[in-house]
Each structure stands twice: as structure tokens, then as C-alpha cells.
C-alpha positions as CSV (number, residue, x, y, z in Angstrom):
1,X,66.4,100.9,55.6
2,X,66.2,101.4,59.2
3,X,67.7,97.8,59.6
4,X,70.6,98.1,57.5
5,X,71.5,102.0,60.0
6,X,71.0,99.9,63.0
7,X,73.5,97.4,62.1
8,X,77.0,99.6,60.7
9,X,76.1,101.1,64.3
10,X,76.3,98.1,66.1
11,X,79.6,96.8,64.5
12,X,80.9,99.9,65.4
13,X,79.7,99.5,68.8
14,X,81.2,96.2,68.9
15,X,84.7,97.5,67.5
16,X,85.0,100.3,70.0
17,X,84.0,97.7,73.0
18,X,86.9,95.5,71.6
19,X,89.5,98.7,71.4
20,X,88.6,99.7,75.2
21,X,88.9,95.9,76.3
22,X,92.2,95.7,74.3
23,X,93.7,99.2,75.9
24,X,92.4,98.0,79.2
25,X,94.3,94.6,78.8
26,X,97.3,96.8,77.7
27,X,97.0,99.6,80.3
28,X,96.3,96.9,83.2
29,X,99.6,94.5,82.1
30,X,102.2,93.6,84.7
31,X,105.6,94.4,83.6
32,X,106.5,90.7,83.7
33,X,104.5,90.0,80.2
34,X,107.5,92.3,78.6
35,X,109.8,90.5,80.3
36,X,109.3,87.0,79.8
37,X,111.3,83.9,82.0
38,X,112.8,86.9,84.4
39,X,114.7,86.0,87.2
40,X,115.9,88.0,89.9
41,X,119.6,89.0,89.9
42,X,120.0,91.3,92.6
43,X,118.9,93.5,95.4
44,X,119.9,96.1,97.2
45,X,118.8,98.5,100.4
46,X,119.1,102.5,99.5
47,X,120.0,104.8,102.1
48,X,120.7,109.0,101.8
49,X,122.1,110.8,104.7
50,X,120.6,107.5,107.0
51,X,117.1,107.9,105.4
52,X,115.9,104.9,103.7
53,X,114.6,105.8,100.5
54,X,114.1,102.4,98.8
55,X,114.6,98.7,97.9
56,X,116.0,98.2,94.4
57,X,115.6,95.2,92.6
58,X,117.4,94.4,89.2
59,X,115.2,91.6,87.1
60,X,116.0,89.7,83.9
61,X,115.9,86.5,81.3
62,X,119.8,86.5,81.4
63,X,122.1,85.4,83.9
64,X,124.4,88.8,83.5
65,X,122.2,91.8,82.4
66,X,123.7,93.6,79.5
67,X,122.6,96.7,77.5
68,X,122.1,94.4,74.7
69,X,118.8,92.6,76.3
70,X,115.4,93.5,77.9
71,X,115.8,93.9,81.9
72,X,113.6,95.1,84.8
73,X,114.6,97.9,88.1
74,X,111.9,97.7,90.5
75,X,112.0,100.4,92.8
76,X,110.1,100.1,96.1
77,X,109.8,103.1,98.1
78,X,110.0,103.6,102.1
79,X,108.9,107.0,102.4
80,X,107.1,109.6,100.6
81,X,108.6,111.5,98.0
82,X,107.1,113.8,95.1
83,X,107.0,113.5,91.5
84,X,109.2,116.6,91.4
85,X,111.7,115.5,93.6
86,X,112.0,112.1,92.0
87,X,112.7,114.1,88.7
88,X,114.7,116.7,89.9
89,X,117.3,113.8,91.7
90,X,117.2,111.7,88.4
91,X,117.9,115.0,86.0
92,X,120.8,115.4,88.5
93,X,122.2,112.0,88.1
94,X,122.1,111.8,84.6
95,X,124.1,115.1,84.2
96,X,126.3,113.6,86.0
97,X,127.3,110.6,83.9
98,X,126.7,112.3,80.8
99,X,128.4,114.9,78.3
100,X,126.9,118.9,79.4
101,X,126.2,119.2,75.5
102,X,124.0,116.6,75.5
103,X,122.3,117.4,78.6
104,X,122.0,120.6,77.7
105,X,119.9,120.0,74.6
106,X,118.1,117.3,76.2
107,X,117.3,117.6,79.8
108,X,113.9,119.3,78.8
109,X,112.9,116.4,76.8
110,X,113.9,113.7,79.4
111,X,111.9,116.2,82.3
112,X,109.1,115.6,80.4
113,X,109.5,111.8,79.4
114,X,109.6,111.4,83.5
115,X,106.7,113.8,84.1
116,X,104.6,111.4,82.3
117,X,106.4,108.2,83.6
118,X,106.3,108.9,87.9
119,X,104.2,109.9,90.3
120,X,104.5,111.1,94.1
121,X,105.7,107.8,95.8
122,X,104.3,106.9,99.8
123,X,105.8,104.1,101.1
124,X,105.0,100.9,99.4
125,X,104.6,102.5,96.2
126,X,106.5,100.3,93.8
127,X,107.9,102.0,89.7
128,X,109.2,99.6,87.7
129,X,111.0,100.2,84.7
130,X,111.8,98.4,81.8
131,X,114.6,98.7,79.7
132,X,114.3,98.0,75.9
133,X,117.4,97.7,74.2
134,X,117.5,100.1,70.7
135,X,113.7,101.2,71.8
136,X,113.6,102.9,74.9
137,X,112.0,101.8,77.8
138,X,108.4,101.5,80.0
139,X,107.5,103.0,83.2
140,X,104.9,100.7,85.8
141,X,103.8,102.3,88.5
142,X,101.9,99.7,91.0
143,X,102.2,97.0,88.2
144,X,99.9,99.2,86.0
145,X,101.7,100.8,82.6
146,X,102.2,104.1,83.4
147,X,103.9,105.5,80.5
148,X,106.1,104.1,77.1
149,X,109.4,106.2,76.3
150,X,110.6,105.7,73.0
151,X,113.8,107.3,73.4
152,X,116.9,104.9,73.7
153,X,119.6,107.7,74.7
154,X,117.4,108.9,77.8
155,X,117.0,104.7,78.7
156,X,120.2,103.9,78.6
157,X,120.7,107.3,80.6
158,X,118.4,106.2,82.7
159,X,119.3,103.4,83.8
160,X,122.9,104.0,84.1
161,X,121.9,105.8,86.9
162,X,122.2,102.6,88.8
163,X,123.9,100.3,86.5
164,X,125.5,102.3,84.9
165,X,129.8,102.0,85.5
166,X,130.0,105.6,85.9
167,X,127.3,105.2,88.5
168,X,127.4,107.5,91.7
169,X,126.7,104.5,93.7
170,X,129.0,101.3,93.3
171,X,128.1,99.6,95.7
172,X,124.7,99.7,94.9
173,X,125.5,98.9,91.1
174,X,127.8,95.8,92.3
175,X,124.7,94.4,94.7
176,X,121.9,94.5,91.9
177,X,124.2,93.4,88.7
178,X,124.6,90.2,91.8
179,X,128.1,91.0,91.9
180,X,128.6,91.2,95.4
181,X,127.2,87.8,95.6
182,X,129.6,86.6,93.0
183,X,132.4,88.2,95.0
184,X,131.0,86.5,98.0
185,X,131.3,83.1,96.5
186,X,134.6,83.1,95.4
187,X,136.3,84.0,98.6
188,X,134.2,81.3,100.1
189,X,136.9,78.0,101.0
């Protein structure tokens, strides 16, 4: 009797040492496994009132990003900023590029999806998120999985924020979707 106790508690020993080791692998995955053959389309320098807040960086596996396919912004930060403020900026941008009705019923939610996704930011700190078309997206903070949002309105919101055409910031928009290189080009003899 004794032998046959000992073993159901060492299979479940076993099973629970596999679940940790699998989270671990999860919890510890670089972005880039969700993003497989990504290539980097653009980059671009952002600057508020002559501070330098951060370096963007739009990744993906296509040639011209869409909403209809997976894509990476990497966000690099120069200077410290809080969790708060981060949030409190992005809630702002978002109202602006979307109906108040919506907003209104869902500004709370979104608040709370970023609460979990960000943290304060010193410089060097690097959040990358990744946009999942029809699923939402996934925040990496340092190249660790910081938080999955399965909520494909507040992505696409999101994102828009930068890539977005409505966005506040063109020119940024134009250097990450490698459009200002494009432009570039052409006018070249």
C-alpha cells in the first residue's frame, strides 16, 4: 500500500514540474517566436516639446504591414516615465482617433488591459507589443511576456496610435510603415 501512495504523488510531482517548466518557457519567450521571419520595416526617433522620449521600431514577416497580419512596435525608451503616465498618454490618444461612445464605455476596460501590460520605463527599458490580427495583441516588457490582451478593438486602437491614418503623428507613422524611405527612393535620379 504504501508504494502504490508514493507513486500517484510522484507523477503528480512530475506533472506540476512539467507545467512550471512549460509556463516558464512561455513566461521567458521573446516576442520574436510569435512573430516568425520578422524583418524590420521602419524606425523612427520620438521627440515632445524637445525631450526625447523614445525610439520606435515597426517589425514584421510582410513587406507592407497591414491590419490583416501579425506585426511587432518596439518601443525603446530614453528617459523615465511611469506606468501611469504611459497610460494616461495612451488613453488620450486613443480618444482621440476613436468615436466618444465607444470610449466612453470602454476606456475603463482598456486602463486596465494597460495596467497589466506596462510598467514604469528608465531609459533602456524596451515594451514590445504584438499585434494579432482578430485576437488582440501581447505586451513584452524587456523581451519577457508581460501580459496577453484578448481584445481586438482595444489592439487595433492601440496601435493606431502610431500607425494608425488618423494618427496624431504622420510623420512618425510614414517613417515606421518605411514610407519615408519609399518616398526617398523615388525622388532619387
Amino acid at each position: 500500500m504504501p508504494k502504490s501512495s508514493a507513486y500517484p504523488q510522484l507523477s503528480l510531482a512530475r506533472l506540476l514540474a512539467c507545467i512550471l517548466s512549460l509556463y516558464a518557457s512561455l513566461a521567458t519567450a521573446d516576442w520574436r517566436t510569435a512573430l516568425p521571419n520578422e524583418q524590420l520595416i521602419g524606425t523612427a526617433e520620438f521627440s515632445l516639446y524637445g525631450f526625447d522620449l523614445y525610439k520606435a521600431r515597426l517589425w514584421s514577416s510582410t513587406a507592407q504591414p497591414s491590419w490583416r497580419s501579425p506585426f511587432a512596435l518596439e518601443l525603446i525608451y530614453h528617459r523615465a516615465i511611469t506606468k501611469d503616465a504611459l497610460i494616461e498618454a495612451s488613453l488620450e490618444q486613443i480618444q482621440h482617433i476613436t468615436d466618444d461612445d465607444v470610449y466612453q464605455h470602454r476606456s475603463a476596460v482598456w486602463a486596465e488591459h494597460m495596467r497589466h501590460s506596462f510598467v514604469d520605463v528608465q531609459p533602456g527599458t524596451r515594451i514590445t507589443g504584438v499585434y494579432l490580427p482578430g485576437l488582440g495583441c501581447h505586451f513584452y516588457v524587456d523581451g519577457r511576456l508581460q501580459h496577453e490582451v484578448a481584445d481586438p478593438q482595444f489592439a487595433k486602437l492601440f496601435f493606431a496610435i502610431w500607425l494608425g491614418p488618423q494618427t496624431r503623428y504622420p510623420e512618425l507613422r510614414a517613417q515606421l510603415m518605411g514610407l519615408q524611405a519609399m518616398t526617398d527612393q523615388a525622388q532619387q535620379p
